[in-house]
C-alpha positions in Angstrom: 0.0 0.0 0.0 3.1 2.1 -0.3 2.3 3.0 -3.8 -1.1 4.3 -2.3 0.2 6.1 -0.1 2.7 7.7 -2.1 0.1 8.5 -4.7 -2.4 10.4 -2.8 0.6 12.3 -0.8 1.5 13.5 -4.4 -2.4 14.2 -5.5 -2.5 16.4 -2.1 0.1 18.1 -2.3 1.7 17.7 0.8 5.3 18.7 2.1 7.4 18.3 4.7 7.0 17.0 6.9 3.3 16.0 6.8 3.0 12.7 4.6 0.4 10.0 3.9 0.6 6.7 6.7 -2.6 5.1 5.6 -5.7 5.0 3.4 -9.2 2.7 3.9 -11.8 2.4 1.3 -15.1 1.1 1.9 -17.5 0.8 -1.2 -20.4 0.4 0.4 -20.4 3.1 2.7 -19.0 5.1 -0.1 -16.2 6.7 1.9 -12.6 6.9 1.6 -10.1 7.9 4.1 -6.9 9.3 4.4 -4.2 9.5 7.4 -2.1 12.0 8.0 1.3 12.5 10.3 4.4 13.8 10.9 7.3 12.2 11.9 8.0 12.4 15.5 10.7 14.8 17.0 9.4 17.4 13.8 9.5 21.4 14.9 7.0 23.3 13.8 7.4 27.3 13.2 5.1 29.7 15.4 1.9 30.9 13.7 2.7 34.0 14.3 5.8 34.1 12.2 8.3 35.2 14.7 9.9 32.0 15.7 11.2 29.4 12.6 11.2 26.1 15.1 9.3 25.7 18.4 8.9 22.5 19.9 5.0 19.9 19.9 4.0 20.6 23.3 0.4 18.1 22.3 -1.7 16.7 19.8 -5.3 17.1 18.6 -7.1 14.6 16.3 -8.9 16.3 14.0 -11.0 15.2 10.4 -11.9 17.0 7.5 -14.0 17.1 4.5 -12.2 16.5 1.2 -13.1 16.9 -2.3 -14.7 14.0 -3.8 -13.1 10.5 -5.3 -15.4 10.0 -8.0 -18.8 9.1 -6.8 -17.2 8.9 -3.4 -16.9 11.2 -0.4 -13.2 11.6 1.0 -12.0 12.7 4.4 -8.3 13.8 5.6 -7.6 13.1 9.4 -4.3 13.8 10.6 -3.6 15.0 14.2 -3.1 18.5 14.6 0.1 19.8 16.6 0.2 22.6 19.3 4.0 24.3 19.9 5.0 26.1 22.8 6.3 29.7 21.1 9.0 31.3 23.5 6.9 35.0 22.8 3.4 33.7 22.3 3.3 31.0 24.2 1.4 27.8 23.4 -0.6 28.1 19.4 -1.4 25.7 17.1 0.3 24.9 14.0 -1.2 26.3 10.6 -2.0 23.8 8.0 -2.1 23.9 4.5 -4.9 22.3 3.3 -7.7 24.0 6.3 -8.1 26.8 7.9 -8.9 26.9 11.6 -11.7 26.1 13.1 -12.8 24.6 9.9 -14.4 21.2 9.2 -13.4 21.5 5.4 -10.4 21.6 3.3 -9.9 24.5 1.7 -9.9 22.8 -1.6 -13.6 22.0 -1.0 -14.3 25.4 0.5 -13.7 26.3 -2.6 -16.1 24.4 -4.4 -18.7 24.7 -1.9 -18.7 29.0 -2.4 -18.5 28.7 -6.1 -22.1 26.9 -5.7 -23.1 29.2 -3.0 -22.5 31.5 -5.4 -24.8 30.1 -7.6 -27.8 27.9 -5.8 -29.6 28.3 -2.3 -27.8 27.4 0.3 -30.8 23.9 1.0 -30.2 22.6 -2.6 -26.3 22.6 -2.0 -26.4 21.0 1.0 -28.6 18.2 -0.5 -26.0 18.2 -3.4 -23.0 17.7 -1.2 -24.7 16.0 1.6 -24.2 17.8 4.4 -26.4 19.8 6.7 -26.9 23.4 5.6 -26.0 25.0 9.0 -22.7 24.4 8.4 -22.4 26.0 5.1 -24.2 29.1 6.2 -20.9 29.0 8.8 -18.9 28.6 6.0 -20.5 31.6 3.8 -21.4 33.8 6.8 -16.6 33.9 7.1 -16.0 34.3 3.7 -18.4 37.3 3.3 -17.3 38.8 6.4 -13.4 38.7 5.3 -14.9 40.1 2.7 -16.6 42.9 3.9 -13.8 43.6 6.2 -11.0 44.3 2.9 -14.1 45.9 1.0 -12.9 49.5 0.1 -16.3 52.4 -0.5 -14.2 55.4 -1.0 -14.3 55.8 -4.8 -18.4 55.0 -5.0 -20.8 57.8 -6.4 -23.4 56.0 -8.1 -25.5 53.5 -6.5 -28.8 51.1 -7.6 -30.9 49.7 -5.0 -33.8 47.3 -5.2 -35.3 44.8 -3.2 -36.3 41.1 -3.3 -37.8 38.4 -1.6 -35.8 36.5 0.8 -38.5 33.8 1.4 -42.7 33.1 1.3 -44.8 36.4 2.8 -43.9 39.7 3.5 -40.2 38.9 4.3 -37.8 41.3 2.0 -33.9 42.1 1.6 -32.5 45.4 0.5 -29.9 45.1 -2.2 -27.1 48.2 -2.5 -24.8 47.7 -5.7 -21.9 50.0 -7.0 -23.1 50.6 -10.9 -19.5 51.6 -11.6 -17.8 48.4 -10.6 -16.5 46.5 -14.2 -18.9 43.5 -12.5 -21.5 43.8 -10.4 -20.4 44.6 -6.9 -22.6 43.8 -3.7 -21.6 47.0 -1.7 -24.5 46.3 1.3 -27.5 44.3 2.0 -30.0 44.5 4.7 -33.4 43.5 5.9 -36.6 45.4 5.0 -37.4 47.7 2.3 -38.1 51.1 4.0 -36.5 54.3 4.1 -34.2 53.3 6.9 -32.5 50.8 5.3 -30.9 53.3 3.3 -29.8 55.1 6.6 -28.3 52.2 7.5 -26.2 52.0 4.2 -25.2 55.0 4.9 -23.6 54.3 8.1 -22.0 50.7 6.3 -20.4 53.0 3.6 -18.8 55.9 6.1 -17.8 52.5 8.0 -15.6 51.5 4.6 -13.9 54.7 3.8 -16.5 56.3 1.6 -18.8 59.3 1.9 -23.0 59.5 1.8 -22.1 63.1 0.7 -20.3 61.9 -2.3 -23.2 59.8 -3.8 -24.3 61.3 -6.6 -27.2 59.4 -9.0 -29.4 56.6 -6.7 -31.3 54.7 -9.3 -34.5 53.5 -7.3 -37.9 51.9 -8.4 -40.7 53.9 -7.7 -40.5 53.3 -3.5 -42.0 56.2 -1.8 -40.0 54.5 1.1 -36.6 54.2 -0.9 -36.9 57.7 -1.8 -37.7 59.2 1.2 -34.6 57.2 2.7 -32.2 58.5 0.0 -33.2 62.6 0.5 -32.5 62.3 4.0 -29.1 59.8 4.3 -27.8 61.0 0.8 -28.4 64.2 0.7 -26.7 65.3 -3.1 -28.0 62.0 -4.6 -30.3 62.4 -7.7 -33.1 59.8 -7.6 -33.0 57.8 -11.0 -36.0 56.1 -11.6 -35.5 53.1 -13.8 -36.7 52.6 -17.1 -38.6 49.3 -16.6 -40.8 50.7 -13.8 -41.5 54.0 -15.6 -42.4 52.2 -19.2 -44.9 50.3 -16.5 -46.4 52.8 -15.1 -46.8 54.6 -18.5 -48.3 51.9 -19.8 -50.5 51.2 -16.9 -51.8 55.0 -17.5 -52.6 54.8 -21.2 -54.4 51.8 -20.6 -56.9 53.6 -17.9 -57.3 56.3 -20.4 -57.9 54.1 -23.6 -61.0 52.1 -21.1 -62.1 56.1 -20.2 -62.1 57.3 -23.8 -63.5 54.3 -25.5 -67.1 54.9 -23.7 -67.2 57.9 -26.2 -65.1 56.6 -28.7 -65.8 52.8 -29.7 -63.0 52.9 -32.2 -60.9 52.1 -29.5 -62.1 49.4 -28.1 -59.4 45.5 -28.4 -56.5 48.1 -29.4 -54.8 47.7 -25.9 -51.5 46.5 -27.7 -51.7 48.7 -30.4 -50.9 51.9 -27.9 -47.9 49.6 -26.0 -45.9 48.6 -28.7 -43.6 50.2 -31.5 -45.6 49.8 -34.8 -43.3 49.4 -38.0 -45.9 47.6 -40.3 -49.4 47.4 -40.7 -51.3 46.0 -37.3 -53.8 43.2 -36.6 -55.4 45.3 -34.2 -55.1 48.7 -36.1 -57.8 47.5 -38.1 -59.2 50.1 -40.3 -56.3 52.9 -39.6 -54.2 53.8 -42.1 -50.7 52.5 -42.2 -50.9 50.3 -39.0 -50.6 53.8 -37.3 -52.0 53.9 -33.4 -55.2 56.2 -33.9 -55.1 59.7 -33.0 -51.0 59.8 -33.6 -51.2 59.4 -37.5 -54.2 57.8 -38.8 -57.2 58.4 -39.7 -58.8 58.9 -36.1 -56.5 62.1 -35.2 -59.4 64.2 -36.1 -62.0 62.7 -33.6 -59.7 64.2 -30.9 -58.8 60.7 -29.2 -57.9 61.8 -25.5 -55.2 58.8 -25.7 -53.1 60.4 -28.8 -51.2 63.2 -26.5 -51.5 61.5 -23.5 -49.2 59.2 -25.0 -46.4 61.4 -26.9 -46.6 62.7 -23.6 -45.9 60.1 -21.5 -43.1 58.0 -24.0 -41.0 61.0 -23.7 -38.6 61.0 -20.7 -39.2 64.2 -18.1 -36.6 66.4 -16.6 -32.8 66.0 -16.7 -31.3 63.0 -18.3 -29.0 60.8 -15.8 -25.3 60.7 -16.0 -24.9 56.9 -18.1 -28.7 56.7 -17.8 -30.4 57.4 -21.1 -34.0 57.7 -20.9 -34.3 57.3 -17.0 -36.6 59.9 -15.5 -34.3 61.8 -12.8 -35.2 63.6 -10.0 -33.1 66.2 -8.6 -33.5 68.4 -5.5 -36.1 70.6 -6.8 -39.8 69.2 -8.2 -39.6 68.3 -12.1 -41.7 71.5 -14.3 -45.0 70.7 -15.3 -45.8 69.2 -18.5 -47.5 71.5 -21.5 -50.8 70.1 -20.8 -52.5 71.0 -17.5 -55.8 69.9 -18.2 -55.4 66.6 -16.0 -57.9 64.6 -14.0 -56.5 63.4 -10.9 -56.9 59.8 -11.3 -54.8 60.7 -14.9 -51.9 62.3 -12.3 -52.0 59.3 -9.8 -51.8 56.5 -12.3 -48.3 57.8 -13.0 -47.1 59.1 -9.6 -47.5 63.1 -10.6 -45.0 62.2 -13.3 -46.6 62.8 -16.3 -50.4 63.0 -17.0 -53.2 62.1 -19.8 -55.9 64.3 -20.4 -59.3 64.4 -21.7 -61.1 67.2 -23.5 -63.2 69.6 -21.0 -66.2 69.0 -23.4 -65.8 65.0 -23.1 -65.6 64.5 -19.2 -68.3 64.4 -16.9 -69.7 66.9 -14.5 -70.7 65.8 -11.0 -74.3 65.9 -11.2 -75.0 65.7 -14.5 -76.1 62.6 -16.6 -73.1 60.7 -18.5 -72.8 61.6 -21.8 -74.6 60.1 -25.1 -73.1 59.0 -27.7 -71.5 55.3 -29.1 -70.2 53.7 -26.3 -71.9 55.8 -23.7 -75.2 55.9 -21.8 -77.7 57.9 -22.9 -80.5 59.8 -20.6 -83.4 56.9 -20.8 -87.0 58.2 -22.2 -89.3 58.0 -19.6 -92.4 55.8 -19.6 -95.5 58.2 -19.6 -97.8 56.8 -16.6 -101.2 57.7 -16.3 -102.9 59.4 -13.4 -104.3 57.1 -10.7 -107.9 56.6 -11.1 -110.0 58.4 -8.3 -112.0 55.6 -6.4 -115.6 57.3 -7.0 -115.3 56.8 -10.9 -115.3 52.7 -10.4 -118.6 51.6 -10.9 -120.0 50.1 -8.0 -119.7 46.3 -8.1 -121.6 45.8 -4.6 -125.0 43.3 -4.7 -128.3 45.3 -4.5 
């Protein structure tokens, strides 16, 4: 078994003095194991680097988890020396294949983070076999070493957003550096309201940066993640990106296709025709010319459609563009100026935050008090039925027995 020995000492790596004694391999338990030891008499140098050679003052046996042979699962045990250091005192040894306190070699370490990196930490522990508590010790000291080399002082522009870290109303705060060649974790927190950007704050002061240097946030439409950004970064501009705009937008021209199609039937089933870029002639464009949306082009701009400025309106970015951020919609410190048209209903204003607005024609929207309007699609003042007076009792003839 010298052969063995010799060939798994080389496959490990291992130098002087540490050196393969003996291997066992069981096939049905799937397992093989390796035995590691130093000759005896061997100095070992301090851990702390100061001394070359102090004497073993004991032994500890210890066992780790090794990469793979094949199909099975391989484990190192070797028994771990403790020297007596003429400065420190009594420390044990560093070895090269684990780190302290660790119940893994680092080769597998490494395998394990790369698909941490990549899966949930319960499907990797099914993969590998082991229980999951361990590897949430094993990822909670990597990202902490981490953390504690991570360097903040050169960020300025910041994206945050949320997700769902499991089933309800459970959520984790992402922070990411958009200037980082890949995408850079910078902080990540528990919640999704305004003081989780306060506490960002405080994480990137902690790393060498500044809150005062931040200059372009780019947000989704939080009320919360805003209100956290004006007060903990105060020269940030809030970006607001495109994908939740474009959904709000469309979310508004929709509301005020369904309002204008009770007066205008013509725009009735031509939902996708308004949220889409039309290039050729359209299914749903139906009888207007060119495939062209109505009211932008076609044949139906001279019914005054109350959806054909609402959306040039709303597709065109407001305010000052973003540094790197074409067509975002960015907020600065003062309010963003109105838009041309200030005929607006207010549920036209909320469906798009105050952002941008679609509005009907005074002569087409409905007074309080007043019947709805007639017309194709809407509901026209119903004729009344004429009733007749009620008979007075004395003009039935009398129908009693004489």
């Amino acid at each position: 078994m010298a052969d063995v020995d010799d060939l798994f000492q080389a496959a490990l790596g291992l130098a002087e003095p540490w050196q393969v004694t003996r291997t066992t391999f069981d096939a049905t338990a799937r397992r093989l194991d390796l035995y590691l030891d130093f000759p005896m008499g061997t100095r070992f140098p301090c851990p702390e680097g100061d001394q070359s050679t102090c004497p073993v003052h004991d032994t500890e046996p210890k066992t780790w988890r090794h990469l793979d042979f094949f199909q099975h699962q391989a484990y190192l045990h070797a028994r771990v020396p403790r020297v007596i250091c003429p400065a420190h005192g009594t420390r044990q040894v560093a070895l090269p294949w684990a780190r302290p306190s660790s119940g893994f070699t680092l080769l597998f370490e490494a395998l394990l983070m790369a698909l941490l990196a990549e899966m949930p930490v319960k499907a990797v522990a099914v993969l590998v076999s082991e229980h999951d508590t361990r590897l949430w010790r094993l990822l909670h000291h990597h990202v902490e070493q981490a953390r504690a080399r991570l360097d903040m002082g050169e960020v300025s522009r910041v994206g945050v957003d949320e997700t769902s870290a499991k089933r309800g109303q459970d959520y984790v705060s992402l922070f990411v550096d958009l200037d980082a060649p890949k995408p850079r974790v910078l902080f990540a927190t528990e919640g999704r309201d305004h003081t989780t950007v306060a506490r960002f704050a405080a994480s990137l002061s902690a790393h060498g940066g500044d809150p005062v240097k931040v200059r372009d946030v780019s947000v989704d439409m939080s009320p919360a993640f805003a209100k956290g950004v004006r007060a903990s970064l105060p020269r940030a501009y809030l970006t607001y990106d495109r994908y939740h705009l474009v959904s709000h937008a469309t979310k508004a021209v929709d509301e005020v296709r369904r309002a204008g199609a009770k007066t205008h039937p013509e725009l009735k089933g031509t939902r996708y025709v308004w949220l889409k870029r039309t290039r050729a002639p359209d299914r749903q464009a139906g009888g207007h010319a060119g495939g062209t949306r109505p009211g932008v082009g076609g044949t139906c701009h001279r019914t005054g459609l109350p959806v054909a400025a609402g959306v040039r309106r709303v597709l065109r970015p407001a305010g000052r563009a973003g540094r790197g951020l074409p067509g975002a919609l960015v907020e600065g410190r003062d309010p963003l100026p109105p838009g041309p048209d200030h005929r607006l209903r207010p549920q036209d204003r909320r469906a798009l935050g105050g952002r941008a607005a679609l509005a009907l024609d005074q002569d087409q929207q409905r007074h309080p008090g007043r019947d709805q309007l007639a017309g194709a699609g809407g509901q026209a003042p119903r004729p009344r039925v004429p009733q007749q007076a009620k008979p007075d009792r004395d003009d039935l003839p009398d129908r009693r027995p004489t």
